[in-house]
C-alpha positions as CSV (number, residue, x, y, z in Angstrom):
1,X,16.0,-24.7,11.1
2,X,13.2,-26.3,11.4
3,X,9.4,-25.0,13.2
4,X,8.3,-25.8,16.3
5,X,5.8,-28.0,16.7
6,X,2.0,-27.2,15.5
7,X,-1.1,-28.5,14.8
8,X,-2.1,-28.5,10.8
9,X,-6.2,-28.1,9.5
10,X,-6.9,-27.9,6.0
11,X,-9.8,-26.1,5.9
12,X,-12.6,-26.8,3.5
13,X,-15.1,-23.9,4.5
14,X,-15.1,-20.5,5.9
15,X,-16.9,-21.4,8.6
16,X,-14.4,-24.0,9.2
17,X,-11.5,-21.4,9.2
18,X,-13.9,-18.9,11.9
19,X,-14.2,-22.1,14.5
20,X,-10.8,-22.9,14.6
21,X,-10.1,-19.2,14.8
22,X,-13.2,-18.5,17.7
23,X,-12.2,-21.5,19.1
24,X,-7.7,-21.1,19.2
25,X,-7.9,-17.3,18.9
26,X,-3.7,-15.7,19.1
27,X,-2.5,-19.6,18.8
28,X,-3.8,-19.5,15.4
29,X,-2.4,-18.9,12.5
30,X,-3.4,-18.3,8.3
31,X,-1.5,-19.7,5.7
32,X,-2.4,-18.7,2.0
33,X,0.6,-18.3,0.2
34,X,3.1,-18.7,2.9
35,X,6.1,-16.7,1.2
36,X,6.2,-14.5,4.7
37,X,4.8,-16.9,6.8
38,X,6.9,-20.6,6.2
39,X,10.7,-18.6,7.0
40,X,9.0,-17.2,9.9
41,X,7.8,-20.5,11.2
42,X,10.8,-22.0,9.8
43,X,13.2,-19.2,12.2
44,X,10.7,-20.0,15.0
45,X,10.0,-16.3,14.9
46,X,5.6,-17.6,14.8
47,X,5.1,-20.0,16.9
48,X,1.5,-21.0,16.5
49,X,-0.7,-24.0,18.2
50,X,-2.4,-24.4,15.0
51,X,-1.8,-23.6,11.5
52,X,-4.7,-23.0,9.0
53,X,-4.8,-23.9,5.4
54,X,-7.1,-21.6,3.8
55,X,-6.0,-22.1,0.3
56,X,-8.6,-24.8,-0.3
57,X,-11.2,-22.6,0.5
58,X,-12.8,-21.9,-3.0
59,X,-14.8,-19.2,-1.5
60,X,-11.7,-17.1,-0.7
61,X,-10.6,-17.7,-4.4
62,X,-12.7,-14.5,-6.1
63,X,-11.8,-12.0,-8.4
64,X,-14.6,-9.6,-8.9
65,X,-15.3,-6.0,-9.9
66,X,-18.4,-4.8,-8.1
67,X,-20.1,-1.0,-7.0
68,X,-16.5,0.7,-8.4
69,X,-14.6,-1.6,-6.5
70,X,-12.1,-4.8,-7.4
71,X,-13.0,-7.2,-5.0
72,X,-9.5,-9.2,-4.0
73,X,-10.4,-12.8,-1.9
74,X,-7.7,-14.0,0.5
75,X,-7.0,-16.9,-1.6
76,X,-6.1,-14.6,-4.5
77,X,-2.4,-15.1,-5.6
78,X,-0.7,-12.1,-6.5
79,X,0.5,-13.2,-10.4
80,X,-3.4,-14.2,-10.8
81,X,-3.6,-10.0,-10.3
82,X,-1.4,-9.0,-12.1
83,X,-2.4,-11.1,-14.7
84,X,-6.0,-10.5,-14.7
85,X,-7.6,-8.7,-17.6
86,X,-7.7,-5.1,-18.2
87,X,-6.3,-4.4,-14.7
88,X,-4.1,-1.6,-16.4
89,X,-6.8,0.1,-17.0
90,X,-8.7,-0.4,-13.9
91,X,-6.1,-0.1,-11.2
92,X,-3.1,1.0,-13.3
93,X,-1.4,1.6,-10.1
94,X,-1.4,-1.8,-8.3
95,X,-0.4,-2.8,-12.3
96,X,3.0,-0.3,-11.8
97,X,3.5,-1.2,-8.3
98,X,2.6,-5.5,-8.7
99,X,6.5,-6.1,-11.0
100,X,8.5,-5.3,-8.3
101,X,6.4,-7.5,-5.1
102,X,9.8,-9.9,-5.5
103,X,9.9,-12.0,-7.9
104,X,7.4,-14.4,-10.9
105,X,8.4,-17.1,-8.3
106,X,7.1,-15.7,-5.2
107,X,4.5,-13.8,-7.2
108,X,3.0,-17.2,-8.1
109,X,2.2,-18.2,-4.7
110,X,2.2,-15.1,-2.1
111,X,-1.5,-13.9,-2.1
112,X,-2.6,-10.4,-2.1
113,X,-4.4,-10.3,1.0
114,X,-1.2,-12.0,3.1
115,X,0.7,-9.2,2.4
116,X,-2.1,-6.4,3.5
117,X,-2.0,-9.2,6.5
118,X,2.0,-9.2,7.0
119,X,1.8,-5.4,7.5
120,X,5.7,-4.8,5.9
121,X,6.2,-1.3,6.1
122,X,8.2,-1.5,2.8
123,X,5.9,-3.7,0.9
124,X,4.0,-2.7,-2.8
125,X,0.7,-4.1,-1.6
126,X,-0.3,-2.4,1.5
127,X,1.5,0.9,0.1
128,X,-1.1,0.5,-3.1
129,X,-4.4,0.3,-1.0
130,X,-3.5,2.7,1.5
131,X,-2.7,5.3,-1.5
132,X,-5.9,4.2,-3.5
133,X,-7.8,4.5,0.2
134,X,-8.7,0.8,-0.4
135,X,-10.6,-1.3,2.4
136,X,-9.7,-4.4,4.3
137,X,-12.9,-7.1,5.1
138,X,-12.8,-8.7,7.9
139,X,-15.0,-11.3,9.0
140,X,-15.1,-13.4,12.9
141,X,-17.6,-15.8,13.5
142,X,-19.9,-13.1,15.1
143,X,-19.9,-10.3,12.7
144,X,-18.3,-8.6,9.5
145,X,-16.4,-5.5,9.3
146,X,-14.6,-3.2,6.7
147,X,-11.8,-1.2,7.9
148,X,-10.0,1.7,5.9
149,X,-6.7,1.0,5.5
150,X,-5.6,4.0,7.0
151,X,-6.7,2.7,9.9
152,X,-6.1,-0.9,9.1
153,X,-2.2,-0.6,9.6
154,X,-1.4,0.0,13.4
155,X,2.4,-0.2,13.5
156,X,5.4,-2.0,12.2
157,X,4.1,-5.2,11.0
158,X,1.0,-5.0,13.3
159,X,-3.0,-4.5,12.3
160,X,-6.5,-4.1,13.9
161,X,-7.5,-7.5,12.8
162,X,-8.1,-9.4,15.8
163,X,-7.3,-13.0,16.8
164,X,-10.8,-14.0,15.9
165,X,-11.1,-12.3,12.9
166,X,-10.3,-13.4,9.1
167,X,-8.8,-11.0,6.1
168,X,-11.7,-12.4,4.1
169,X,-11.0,-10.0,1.1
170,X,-9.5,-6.1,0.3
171,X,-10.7,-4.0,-2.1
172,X,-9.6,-1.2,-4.3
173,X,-11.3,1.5,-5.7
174,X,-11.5,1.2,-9.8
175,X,-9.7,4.0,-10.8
176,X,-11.0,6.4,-13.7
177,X,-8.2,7.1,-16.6
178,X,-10.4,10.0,-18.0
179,X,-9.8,11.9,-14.8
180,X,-6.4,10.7,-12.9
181,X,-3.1,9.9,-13.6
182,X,-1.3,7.3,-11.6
183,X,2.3,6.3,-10.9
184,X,4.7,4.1,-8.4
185,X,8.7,4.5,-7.9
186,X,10.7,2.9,-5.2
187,X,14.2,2.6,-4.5
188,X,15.6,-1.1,-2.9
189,X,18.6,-2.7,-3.0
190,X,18.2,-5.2,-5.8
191,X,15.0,-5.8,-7.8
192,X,12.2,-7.9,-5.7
193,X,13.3,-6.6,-2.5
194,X,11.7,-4.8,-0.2
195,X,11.9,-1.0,-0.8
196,X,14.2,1.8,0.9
197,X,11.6,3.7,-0.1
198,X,8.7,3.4,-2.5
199,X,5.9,6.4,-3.6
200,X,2.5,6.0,-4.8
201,X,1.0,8.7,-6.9
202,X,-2.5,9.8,-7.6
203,X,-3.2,13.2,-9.5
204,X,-6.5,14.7,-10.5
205,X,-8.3,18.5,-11.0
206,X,-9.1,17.5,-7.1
207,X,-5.2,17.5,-6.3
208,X,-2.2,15.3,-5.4
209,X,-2.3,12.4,-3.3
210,X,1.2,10.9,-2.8
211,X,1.7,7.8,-0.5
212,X,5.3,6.7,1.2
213,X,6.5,3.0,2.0
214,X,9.4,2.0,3.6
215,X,9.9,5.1,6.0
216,X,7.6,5.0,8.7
217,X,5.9,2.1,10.7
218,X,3.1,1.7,8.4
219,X,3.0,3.1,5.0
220,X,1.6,6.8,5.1
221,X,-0.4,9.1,2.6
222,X,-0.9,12.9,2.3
223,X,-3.1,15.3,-0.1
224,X,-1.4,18.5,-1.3
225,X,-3.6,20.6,-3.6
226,X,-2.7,20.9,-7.4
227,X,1.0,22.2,-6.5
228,X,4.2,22.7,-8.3
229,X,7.4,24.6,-8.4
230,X,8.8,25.5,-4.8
231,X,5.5,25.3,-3.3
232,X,5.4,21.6,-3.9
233,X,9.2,20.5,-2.9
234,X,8.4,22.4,0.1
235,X,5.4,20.5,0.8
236,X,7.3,17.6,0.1
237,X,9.8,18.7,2.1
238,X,7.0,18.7,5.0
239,X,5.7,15.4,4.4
240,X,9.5,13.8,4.4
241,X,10.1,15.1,8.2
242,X,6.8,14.2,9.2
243,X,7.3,10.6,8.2
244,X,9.8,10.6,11.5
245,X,12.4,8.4,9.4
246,X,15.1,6.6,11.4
247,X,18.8,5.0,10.8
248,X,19.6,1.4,10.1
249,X,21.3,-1.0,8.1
250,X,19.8,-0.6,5.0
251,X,19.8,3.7,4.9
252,X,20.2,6.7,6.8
253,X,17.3,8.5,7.8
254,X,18.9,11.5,6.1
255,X,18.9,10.0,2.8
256,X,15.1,8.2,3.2
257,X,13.7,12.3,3.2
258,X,16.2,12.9,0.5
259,X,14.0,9.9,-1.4
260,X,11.1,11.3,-0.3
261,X,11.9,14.7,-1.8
262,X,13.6,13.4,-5.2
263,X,11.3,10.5,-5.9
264,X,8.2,11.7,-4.3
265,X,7.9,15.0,-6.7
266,X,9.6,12.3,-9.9
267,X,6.4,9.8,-9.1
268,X,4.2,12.7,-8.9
269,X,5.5,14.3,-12.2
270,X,5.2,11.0,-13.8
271,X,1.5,10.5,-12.5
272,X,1.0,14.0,-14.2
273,X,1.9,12.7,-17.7
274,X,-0.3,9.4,-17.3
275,X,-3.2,11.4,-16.8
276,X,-5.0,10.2,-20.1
């Protein structure tokens, strides 16, 4: 298929990217690495008035590490991550989880702010900064805001961003190997795709924070205290019904808390013997 008919801007500027947004609000859309975005328009599932370019935009393009945080722009590509140095060591987590966002191929192009943007239930990224209790920047032509992303994700594929606004960067909190242990599992139908379910796992003397993709609406963390034994498959237990897991093609709700249970307390186990 081809898309229905839209109006193309390369934009050279930020501010260039906020007009067109101000100015076309919902008719507007962002494309960055367009690995989401181009089937969509291509299935005339988006149908947009105008398309914006952002990848120009060499403002967008940062990589930085500032007050405990790496800084992610929206023109960052996702291989450009995963390839940066010593992120291992600084966000070993998004450096487990980063392998199995599909493939080198689409890694090489999708950016790490479209997906936060896509809002997949399923996908590594938004799992990885909701489990790290990363932050989303937004920025309109009126004002600047930084969301939690908690609260970022709304629902299935759906955010707080608002027609106006621009995913200008996300950020995750540097992580500190003298004092955590950190660890990702998911479970998908062939390597690259999307998960049936995925789990996130942060240990510390503070606790256990496990996060859950591919379940609910948006991906969905939960803090246990330092548990083990009985104490923490029931927990898990807990957090599995919670999650309100439903039936479709690809699994039975049934066996998505069965995941939950098996590789939720496996991630956490493993994020035990990272711990440096």
């Amino acid at each position: 298929m081809k898309p229905a008919r839209f109006d193309y801007v390369r934009a050279e500027s930020v501010e260039e990217v906020l007009t067109v947004l101000t100015a076309e609000g919902g008719e507007a859309r962002i494309l960055a690495g367009g690995q989401s975005f181009m089937p969509m328009l291509n299935m005339r599932l988006a149908r947009p008035r105008v398309v914006v370019d952002i990848m120009p935009v060499t403002a967008l393009a940062d990589l930085d590490e500032r007050d405990g945080e790496i800084v992610v722009g929206a023109g960052v590509r996702q291989g450009r991550l995963l390839g940066s140095e010593g992120l291992a060591q600084r966000l070993p987590l998004v450096a487990q989880a980063l392998p199995h966002a599909g493939h080198a191929q689409t890694r090489s192009r999708g950016t790490v702010c479209g997906s936060i943007a896509h809002a997949d239930p399923s996908a590594e990224l938004p799992l990885c900064l909701v489990a790290l209790a990363g932050h989303v920047h937004l920025r309109s032509a009126s004002r600047r805001r930084r969301l939690p992303a908690a609260g970022f994700f709304t629902g299935m594929m759906t955010t707080a961003r608002t027609d106006d606004e621009l995913i200008e960067a996300v950020s995750f909190p540097v992580s500190d190997a003298r004092t955590e242990g950190t660890a990702f599992r998911e479970v998908a139908r062939r390597h690259g795709d999307f998960a049936i379910v995925a789990c996130a796992a942060r240990v510390s003397d503070g606790g256990i924070r496990l996060a859950v993709g591919g379940v609910a609406g948006v991906p969905q963390a939960r803090d246990f205290p330092g548990l083990d034994g009985s104490a923490l498959d029931d927990a898990l237990n807990g957090f599995a019904w919670d999650l309100d897991a439903r039936d479709d093609i690809h699994a039975s709700a049934r066996y998505r808390r069965e995941l939950v249970r098996r590789i939720g307390r496996a991630t956490i186990e493993e994020a035990w013997r990272c711990r440096a």
